[in-house]
C-alpha positions as CSV (number, residue, x, y, z in Angstrom):
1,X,73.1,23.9,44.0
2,X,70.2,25.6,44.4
3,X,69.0,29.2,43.1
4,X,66.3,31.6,43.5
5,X,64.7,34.3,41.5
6,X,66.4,36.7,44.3
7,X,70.0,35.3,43.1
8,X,69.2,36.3,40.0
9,X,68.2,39.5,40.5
10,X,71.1,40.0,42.4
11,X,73.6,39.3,39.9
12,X,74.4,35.8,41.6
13,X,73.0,34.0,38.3
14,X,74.2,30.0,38.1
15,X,76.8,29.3,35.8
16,X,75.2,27.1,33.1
17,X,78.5,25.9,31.7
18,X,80.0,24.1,34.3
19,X,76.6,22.4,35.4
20,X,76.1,18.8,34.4
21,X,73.0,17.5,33.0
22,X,71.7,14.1,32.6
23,X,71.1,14.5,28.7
24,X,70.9,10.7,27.2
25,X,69.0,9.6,30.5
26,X,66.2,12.2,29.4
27,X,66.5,11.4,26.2
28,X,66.1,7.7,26.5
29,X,63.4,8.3,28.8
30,X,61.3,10.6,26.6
31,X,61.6,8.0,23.9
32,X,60.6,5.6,26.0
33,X,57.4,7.8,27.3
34,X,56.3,8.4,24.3
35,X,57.0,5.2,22.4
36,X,54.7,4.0,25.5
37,X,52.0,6.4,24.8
38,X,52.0,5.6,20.8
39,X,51.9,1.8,21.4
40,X,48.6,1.5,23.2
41,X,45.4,1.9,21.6
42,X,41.5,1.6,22.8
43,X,38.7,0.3,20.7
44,X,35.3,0.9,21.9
45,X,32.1,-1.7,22.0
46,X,30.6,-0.2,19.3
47,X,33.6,0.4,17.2
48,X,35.9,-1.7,15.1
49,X,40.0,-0.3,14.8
50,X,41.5,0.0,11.1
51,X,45.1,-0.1,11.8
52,X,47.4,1.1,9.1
53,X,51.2,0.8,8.8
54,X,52.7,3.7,6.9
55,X,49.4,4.5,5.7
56,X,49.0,1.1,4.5
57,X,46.3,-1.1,5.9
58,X,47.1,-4.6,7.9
59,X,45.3,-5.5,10.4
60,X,41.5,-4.9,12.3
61,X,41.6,-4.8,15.7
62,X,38.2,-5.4,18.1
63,X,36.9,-4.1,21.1
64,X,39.2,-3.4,24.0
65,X,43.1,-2.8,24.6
66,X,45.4,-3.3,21.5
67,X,49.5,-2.8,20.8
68,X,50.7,-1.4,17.6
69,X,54.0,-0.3,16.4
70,X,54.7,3.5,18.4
71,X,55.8,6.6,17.0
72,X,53.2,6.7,14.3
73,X,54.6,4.2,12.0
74,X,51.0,1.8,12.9
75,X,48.1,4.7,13.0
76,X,44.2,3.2,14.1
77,X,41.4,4.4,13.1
78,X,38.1,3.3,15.1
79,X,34.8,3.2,13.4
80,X,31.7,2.8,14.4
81,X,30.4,0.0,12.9
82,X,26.8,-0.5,14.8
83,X,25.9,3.3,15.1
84,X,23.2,4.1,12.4
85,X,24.0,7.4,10.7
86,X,21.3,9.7,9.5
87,X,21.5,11.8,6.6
88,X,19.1,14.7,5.9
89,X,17.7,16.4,3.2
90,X,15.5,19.2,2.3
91,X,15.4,20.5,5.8
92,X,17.8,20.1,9.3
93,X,16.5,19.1,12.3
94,X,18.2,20.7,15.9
95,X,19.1,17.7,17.9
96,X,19.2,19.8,21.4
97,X,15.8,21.3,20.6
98,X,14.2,18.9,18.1
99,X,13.0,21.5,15.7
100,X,13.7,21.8,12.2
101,X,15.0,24.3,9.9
102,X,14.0,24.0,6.1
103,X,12.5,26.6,3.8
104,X,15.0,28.4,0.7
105,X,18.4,27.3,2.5
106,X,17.7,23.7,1.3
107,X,15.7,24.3,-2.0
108,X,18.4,23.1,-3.7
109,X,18.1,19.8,-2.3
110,X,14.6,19.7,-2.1
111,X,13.0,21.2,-4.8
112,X,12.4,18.6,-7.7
113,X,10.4,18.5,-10.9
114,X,7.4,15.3,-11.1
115,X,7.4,12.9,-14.1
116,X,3.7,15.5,-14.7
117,X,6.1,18.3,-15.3
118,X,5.3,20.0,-11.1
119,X,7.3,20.8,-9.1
120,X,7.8,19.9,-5.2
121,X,9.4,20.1,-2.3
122,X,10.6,17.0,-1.1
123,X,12.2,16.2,2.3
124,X,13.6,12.9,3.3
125,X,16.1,11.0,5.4
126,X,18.4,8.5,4.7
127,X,19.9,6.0,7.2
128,X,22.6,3.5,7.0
129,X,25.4,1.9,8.7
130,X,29.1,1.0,7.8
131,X,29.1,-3.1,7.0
132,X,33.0,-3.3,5.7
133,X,35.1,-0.5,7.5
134,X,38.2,-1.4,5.5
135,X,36.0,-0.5,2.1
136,X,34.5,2.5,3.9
137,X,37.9,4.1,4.9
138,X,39.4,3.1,1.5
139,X,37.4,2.8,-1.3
140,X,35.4,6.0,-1.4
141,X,36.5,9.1,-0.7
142,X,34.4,12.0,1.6
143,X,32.2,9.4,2.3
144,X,29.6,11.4,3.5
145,X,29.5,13.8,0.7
146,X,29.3,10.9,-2.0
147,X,26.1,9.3,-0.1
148,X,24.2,12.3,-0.3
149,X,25.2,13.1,-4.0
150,X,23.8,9.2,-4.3
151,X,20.9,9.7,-2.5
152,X,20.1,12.7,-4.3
153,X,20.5,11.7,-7.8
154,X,18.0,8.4,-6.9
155,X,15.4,10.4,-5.3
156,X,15.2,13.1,-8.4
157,X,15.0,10.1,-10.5
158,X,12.5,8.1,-9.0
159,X,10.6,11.2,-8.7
160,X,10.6,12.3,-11.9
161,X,9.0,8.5,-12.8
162,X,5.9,9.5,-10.7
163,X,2.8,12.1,-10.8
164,X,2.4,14.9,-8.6
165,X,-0.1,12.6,-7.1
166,X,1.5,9.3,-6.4
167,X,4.2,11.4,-5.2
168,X,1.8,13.4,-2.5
169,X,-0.3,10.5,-1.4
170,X,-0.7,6.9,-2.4
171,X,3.2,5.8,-3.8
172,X,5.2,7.1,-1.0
173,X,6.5,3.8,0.1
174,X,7.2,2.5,-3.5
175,X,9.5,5.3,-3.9
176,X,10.9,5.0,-0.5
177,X,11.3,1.2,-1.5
178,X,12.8,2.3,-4.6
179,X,15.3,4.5,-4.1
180,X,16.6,2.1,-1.1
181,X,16.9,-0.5,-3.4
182,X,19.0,1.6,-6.8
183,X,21.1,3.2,-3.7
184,X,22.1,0.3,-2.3
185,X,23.0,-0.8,-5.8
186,X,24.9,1.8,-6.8
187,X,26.8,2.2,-3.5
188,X,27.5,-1.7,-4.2
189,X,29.2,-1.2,-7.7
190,X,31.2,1.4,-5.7
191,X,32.6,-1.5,-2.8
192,X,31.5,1.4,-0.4
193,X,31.0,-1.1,2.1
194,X,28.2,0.9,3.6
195,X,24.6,-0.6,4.1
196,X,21.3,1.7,3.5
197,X,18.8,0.5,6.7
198,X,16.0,3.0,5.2
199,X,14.9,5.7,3.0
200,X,11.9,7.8,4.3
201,X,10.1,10.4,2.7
202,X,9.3,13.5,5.5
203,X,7.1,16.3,3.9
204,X,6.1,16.3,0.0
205,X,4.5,19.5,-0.4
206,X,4.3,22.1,-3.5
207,X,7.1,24.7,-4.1
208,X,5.4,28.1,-2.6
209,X,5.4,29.3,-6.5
210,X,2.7,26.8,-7.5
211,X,0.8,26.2,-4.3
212,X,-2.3,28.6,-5.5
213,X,-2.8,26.6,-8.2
214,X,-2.1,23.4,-7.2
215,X,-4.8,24.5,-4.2
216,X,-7.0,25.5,-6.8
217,X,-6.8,22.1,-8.5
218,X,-7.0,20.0,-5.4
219,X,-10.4,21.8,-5.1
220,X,-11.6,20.9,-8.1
221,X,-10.7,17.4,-7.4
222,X,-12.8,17.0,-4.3
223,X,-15.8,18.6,-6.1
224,X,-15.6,16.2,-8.4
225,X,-15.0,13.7,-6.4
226,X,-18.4,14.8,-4.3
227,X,-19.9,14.7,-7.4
228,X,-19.1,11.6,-8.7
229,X,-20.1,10.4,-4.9
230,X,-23.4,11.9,-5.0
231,X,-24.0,10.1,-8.5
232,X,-23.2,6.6,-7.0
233,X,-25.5,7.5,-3.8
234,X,-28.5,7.8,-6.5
235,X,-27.5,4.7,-8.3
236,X,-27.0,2.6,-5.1
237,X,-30.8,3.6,-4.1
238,X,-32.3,3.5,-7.5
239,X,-30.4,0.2,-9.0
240,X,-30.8,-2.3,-6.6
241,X,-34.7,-1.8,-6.6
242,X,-34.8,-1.9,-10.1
243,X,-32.9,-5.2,-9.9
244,X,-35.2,-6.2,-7.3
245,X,-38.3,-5.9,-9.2
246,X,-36.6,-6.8,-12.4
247,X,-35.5,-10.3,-10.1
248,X,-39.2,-10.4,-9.0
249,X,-40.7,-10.3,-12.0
250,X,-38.5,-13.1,-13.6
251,X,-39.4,-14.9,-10.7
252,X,-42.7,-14.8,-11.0
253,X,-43.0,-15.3,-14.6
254,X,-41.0,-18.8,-14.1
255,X,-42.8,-19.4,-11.8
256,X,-46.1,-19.2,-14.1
257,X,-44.5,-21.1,-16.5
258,X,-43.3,-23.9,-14.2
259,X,-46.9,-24.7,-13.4
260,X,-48.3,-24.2,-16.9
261,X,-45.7,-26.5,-18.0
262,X,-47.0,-29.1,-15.2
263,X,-50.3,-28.4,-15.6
264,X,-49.8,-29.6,-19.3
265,X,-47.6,-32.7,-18.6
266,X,-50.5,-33.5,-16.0
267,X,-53.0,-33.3,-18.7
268,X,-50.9,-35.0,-21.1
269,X,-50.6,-37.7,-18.7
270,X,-54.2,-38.1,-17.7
271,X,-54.9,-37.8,-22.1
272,X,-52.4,-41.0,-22.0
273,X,-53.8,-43.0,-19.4
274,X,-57.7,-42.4,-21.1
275,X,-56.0,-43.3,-23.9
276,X,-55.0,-46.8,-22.1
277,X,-58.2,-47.3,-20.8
278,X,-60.3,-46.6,-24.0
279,X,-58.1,-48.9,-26.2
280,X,-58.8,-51.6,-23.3
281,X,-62.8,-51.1,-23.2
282,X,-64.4,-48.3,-25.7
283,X,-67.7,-48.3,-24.4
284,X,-67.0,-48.2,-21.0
285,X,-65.0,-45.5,-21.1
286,X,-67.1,-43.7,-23.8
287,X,-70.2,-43.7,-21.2
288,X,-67.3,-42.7,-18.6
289,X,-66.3,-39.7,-20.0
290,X,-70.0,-38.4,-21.5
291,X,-71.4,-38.7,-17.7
292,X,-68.0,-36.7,-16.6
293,X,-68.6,-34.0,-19.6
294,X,-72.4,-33.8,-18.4
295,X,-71.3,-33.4,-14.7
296,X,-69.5,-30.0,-15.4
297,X,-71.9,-29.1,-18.0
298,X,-75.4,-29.6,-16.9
299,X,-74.7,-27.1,-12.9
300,X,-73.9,-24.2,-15.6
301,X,-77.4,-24.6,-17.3
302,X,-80.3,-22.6,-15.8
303,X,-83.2,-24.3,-17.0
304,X,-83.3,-28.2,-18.1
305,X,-86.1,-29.3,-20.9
306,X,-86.0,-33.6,-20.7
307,X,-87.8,-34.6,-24.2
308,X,-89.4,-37.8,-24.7
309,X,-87.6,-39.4,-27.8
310,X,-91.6,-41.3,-28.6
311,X,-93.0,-37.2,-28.5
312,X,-93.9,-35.5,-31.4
313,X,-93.8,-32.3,-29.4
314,X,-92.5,-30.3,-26.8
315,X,-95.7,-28.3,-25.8
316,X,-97.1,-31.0,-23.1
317,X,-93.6,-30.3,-21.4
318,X,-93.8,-27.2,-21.3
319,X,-97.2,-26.8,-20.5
320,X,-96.2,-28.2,-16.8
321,X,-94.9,-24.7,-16.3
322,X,-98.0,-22.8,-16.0
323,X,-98.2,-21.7,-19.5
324,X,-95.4,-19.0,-18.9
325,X,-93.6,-20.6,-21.7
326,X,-96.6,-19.9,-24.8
327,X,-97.6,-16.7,-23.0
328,X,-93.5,-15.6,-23.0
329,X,-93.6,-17.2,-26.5
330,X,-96.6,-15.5,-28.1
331,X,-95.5,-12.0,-26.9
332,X,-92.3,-12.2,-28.6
């Protein structure tokens, strides 16, 4: 039977007690609705299910449609297991406008003392992806919040190992390399079951407290630096010629001494083979080497007086000059 608001305003209200309802049929089906809607589960591609019975884990189910025991005594939980999660610190960037908020709301985080006693602001990022989702869901607790207290406590460490310096500029990567490595280590001994893909370093600059100094010493650096480069300009020009000169002079002095040598092994040699020739015939080689001494001797001599050995004296020789001779003589 039918009824309208108007029968009810009416006073023509249904009589509830003698109506018959279908009570186990709804019941049953209710149960059976949502013991249907509690069985069923999805996984997505990128996910792996942890399905736990009574909080209890059993089984891991893959991508796609799965059964499970309904009325919440098998719960899933998916997890993403090839999604790379990024962890930031020092600074947050705005995914929907890609800019970045830092500054005194993250000094905690960021500011850190150098193994030089200074103190920076450090801003890096940490990724990493679940390898074991079983050991991610149950052996750590606030997973997220036990990463970053890891990743934290590495960094300041490693960075407390370094200078200001190697921390600015030139040992960026060791340290990135570094704390990757003691993260992943100590995340190990924990059986996280989590897997660090990278640790980058963003922006290493001085705290705001320090920066006019540190400025001021940075200055100082590159004048000496433009010193020190000036100094090698000079030696580059004046060394090398010096070396070349030095190198020139060596040169030629073996040089000389390479032909002096020579020139007395020659001689030597030419002494030995006279030698030879003497021992074989003296006279001959007497006579030889008086007409040789003569031949380089006599073009040096101006004038030439030939004596008669039969003469008693040299004045009809010298006579054939003109008399020049007694008249040069008698003068003197």
């Amino acid at each position: 039977m039918d009824f309208t608001p108007d029968d009810i305003l009416k006073g023509k209200a249904p009589d509830f007690k003698n109506m018959k309802f279908p009570a186990v049929g709804v019941i049953v089906l209710f149960v059976l609705v949502v013991g249907a809607f509690t069985s069923v589960f999805s996984i997505g591609a990128d996910e792996v299910g942890v399905v736990t019975r009574f909080g209890k884990y059993v089984r891991e189910a893959g991508p796609g449609l799965h059964v499970k025991l309904p009325f919440l005594i098998e719960h899933h939980v998916p997890v993403k297991v090839t999604r790379i999660f990024k962890e930031e610190f020092g600074f947050r960037e705005n995914v929907s406008s890609r800019s970045r908020s830092g500054g005194s709301n993250f000094q905690s985080e960021s500011i850190m003392l150098t193994g030089d006693l200074n103190v920076l602001e450090v801003n890096w990022i940490v990724q990493f992806q679940i390898s074991d989702p079983v050991k991610f869901l149950f052996k750590v607790r606030n997973q997220r919040e036990a990463i970053r207290d890891m990743a934290e406590a590495a960094m300041r460490r490693l960075v407390g190992d370094y200078s200001v310096d190697e921390v600015l500029t030139r040992k960026r990567v060791e340290i990135d390399h570094e704390v990757q490595k003691e993260l992943q280590e100590i995340l190990n001994s924990y059986d996280a079951g989590i897997e660090i893909v990278t640790v980058k370093l963003q922006d290493v600059t001085p705290s705001d407290r320090v920066k006019p100094a540190f400025n001021e010493v940075n200055e100082a650096k590159q004048e000496k630096e433009r010193v020190i480069n000036q100094a090698w300009e000079a030696y580059n020009k004046v060394i090398p010629q010096a070396k070349g000169e030095a190198e020139k002079t060596v040169s030629f002095a073996e040089g000389y001494a390479l032909s002096v040598v020579n020139l007395a092994k020659g001689e030597a040699g030419r002494f030995d083979s006279v030698r030879v020739a003497y021992e074989k015939a003296p006279e001959v080689t007497r006579k030889r080497l008086y007409l040789d001494s003569m031949e380089k001797v006599l073009p040096r001599v101006q004038q030439k007086y030939i004596v008669d050995e039969s003469s008693n004296s040299v004045l009809p020789l010298l006579q054939l000059q003109g008399g020049n001779a007694l008249q040069a003589g008698g003068k003197q």
